[in-house]
C-alpha positions in Angstrom: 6.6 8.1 -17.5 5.7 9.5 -14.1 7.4 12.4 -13.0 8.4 12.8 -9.1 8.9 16.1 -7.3 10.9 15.2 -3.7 10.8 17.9 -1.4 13.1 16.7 2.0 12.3 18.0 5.3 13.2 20.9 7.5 16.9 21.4 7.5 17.5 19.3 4.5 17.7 19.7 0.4 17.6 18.1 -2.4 20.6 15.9 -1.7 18.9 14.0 1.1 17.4 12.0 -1.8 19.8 10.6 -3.9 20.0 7.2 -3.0 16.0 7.3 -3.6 16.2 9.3 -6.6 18.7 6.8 -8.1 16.4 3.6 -7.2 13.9 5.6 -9.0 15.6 6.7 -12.0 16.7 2.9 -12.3 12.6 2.6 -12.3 12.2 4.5 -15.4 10.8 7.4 -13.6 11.6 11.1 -14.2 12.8 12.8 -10.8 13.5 15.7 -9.5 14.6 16.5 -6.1 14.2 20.0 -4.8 15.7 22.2 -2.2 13.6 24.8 -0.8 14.3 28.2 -0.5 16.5 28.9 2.2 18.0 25.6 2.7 21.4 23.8 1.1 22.7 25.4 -1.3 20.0 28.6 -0.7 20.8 29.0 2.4 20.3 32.2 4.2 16.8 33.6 2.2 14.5 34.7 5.0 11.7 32.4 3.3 8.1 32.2 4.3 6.0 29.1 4.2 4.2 30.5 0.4 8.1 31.0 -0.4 7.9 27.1 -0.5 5.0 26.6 -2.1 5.6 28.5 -4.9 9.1 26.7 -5.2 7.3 23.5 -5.6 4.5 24.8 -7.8 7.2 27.1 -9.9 9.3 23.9 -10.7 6.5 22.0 -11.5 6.0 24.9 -13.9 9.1 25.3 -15.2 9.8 22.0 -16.0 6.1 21.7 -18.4 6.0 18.4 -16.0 2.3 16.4 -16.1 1.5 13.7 -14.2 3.5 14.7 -11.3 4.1 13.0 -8.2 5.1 15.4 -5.4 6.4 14.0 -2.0 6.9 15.8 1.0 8.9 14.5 3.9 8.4 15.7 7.1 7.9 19.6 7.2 7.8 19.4 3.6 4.3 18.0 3.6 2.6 21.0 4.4 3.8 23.3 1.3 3.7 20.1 -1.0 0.4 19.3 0.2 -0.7 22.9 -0.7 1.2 23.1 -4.1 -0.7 19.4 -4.7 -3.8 21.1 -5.1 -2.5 24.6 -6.8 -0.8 22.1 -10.2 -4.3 20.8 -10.8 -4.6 18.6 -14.1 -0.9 18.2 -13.7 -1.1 16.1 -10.3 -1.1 12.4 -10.3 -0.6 12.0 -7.0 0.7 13.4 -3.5 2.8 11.4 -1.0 3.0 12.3 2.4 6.7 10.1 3.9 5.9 10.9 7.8 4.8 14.2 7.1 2.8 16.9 8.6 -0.4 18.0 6.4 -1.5 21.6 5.8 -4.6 22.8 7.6 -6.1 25.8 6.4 -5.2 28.6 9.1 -2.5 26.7 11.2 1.2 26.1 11.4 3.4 23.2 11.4 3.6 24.4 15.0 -0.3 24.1 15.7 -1.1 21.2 17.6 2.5 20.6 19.8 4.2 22.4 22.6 5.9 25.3 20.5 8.0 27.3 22.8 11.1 26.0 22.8 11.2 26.2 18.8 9.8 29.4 18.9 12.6 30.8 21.4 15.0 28.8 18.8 14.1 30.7 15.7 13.8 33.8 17.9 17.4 33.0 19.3 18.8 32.0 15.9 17.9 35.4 14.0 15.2 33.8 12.3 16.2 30.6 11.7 15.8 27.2 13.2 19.3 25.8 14.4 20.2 22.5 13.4 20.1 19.8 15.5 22.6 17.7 16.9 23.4 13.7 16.6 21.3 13.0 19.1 18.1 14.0 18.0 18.4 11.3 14.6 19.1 8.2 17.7 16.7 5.3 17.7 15.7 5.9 14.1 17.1 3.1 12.4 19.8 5.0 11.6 23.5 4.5 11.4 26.8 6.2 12.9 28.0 6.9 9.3 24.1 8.0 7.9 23.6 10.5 11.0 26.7 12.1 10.4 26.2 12.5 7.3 22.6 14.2 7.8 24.5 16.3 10.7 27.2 17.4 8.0 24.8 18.1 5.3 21.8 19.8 7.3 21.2 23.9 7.5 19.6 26.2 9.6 15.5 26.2 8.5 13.9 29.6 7.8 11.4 30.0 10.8 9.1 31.7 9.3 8.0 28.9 7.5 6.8 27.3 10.5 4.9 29.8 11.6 3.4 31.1 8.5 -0.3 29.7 8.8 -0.7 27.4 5.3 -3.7 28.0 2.8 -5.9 25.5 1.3 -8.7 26.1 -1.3 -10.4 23.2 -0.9 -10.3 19.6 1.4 -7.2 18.1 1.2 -9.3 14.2 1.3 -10.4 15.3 -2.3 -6.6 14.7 -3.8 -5.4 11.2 -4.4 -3.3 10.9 -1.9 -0.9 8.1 0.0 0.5 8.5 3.2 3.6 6.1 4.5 4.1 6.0 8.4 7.3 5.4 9.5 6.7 3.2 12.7 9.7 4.0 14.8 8.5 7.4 15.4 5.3 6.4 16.3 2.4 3.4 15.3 -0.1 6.5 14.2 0.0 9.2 12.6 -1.8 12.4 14.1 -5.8 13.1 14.5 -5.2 15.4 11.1 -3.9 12.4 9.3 -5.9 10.0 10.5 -9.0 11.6 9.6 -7.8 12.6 6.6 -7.2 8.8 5.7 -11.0 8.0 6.1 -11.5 9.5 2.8 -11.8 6.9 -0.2 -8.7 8.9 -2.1 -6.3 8.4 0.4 -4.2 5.5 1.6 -2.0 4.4 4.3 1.6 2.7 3.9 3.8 1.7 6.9 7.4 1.2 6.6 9.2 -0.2 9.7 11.7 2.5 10.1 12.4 5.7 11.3 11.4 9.1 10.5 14.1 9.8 7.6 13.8 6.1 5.3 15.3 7.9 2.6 18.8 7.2 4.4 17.5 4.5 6.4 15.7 2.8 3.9 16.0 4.8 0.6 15.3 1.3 -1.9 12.3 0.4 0.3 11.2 3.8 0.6 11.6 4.0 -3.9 9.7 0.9 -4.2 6.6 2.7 -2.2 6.9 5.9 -3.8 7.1 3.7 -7.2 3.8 1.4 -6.1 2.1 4.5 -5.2 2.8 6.1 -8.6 1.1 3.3 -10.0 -2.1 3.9 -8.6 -3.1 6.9 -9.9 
């Protein structure tokens, strides 16, 4: 039985998966959606970006879970790709769904213009506001699924974007698979795209937007499910 760990993007928790989780379950998989610190139904924990990592890694833990699938959407790639390589033996594989990746010594706001999110946080006591209906449009999403994410979403801790992350070792040494959601762009960034010349990692598109597991959360199982199988 494989076990999954899904860790949702900024703003969300662990109820952003449950269409996904249920395809999965139906699988015969083990899963086990988390919400990180300060989000949902933590809301309002100042956490840091190794406040996240440590979630992930401490319910790995808790759980005595081995051969572990962790998935990070979105922000959520950069602590689950750190944790990835802190479970060790335990890992089976990491899945990246249109995420960012750690780099050792940078941000999730390295690389992009980061004013205006910085001034947000800053604005927000600490916390990254959440965003309106218009900023889920053109994502293969519908009226009813956007509301829903609207309704369900919570302001992010900041500091976790601006925390830089920290890596032991190359992140092209774990087996990894990363799924590119098309609507928000054909290719992924430079990081990704060099990280996806190494033999351990793979590349899966999916022809939606950047949150399938609303959009597309029975396509998006079947991936995660096909990437479980590889080892």
């Amino acid at each position: 039985m494989t076990h999954f760990v899904l860790v949702a993007g900024a703003r969300l928790g662990a109820w952003a998966w449950d269409e996904t989780a249920a395809e999965l379950r139906a699988a015969g998989h083990d899963v086990h959606p988390l919400t990180l610190s300060g989000l949902a139904e933590k809301q309002g924990v100042l956490a840091g970006q190794q406040t996240h990592v440590q979630d992930i890694v401490g319910e790995v833990e808790r759980l005595g879970l081995r051969d572990v699938v962790l998935v990070g959407h979105s922000y959520a790639g950069v602590p689950v790709g750190q944790a990835a390589e802190r479970i060790g033996d335990r890992l089976r594989r990491v899945v990246f769904v249109d995420a960012n990746v750690p780099v050792d010594g940078e941000t999730f706001l390295s690389g992009w213009p980061s004013d205006p999110v910085r001034e947000a946080i800053a604005a927000g006591g600490g916390f990254w506001p959440r965003a309106t209906a218009a900023y889920y449009a053109d994502q293969d999403l519908t009226d009813e699924q956007i509301a829903r994410i609207v309704a369900g979403s919570t302001p992010h801790p900041g500091a976790t974007l601006t925390e830089p992350a920290v890596l032991t070792r190359p992140l092209s040494e774990l087996p990894a698979t990363y799924v590119k959601c098309l609507l928000d762009g054909d290719e992924p960034r430079p990081v990704v795209a060099e990280l996806l010349e190494s033999e351990r990692w793979e590349r899966v598109d999916m022809d939606t937007g950047h949150w399938p597991m609303f959009s597309q959360p029975r396509e998006l199982a079947r991936v995660l499910h096909e990437s479980a199988a590889k080892g």
